[in-house]
C-alpha positions, 0 to 999 in steps of 0.5 A: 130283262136282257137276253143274251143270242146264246139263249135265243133259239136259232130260227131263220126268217126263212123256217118262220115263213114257211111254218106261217104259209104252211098253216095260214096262221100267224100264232103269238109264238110266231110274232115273239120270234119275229120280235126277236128277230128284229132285236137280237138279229141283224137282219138281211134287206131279204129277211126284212122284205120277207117279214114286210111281205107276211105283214101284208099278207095279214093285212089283205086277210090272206093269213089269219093271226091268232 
């Protein structure tokens, strides 16, 4: 199914950050709007390091994923 960005809800990189950091938690919710990000967005080289920085944080166990 095709979704238009006008029936995205708008997030920025920099909300979805903190709401992760904030809880220590990277839920389903979190990861479809970063999915959601990467295709519908066009993202800054700042917006995709600070994603690759979430990646890495999971990696090295500094933040749980549910």
């Amino acid at each position: 199914m095709y979704y238009s960005q006008d029936f995205l809800p708008e997030v920025t990189v920099t909300e979805l950050m903190f709401q992760v950091y904030q809880s220590g938690i990277l839920t389903q919710e979190h990861r479809k709007k970063i999915k959601n990000l990467f295709l519908y967005h066009n993202l800054s080289e700042e917006d995709t390091t600070s994603i690759n920085r979430l990646l890495r944080a999971i990696r090295c166990g500094w933040l749980k994923m549910l």
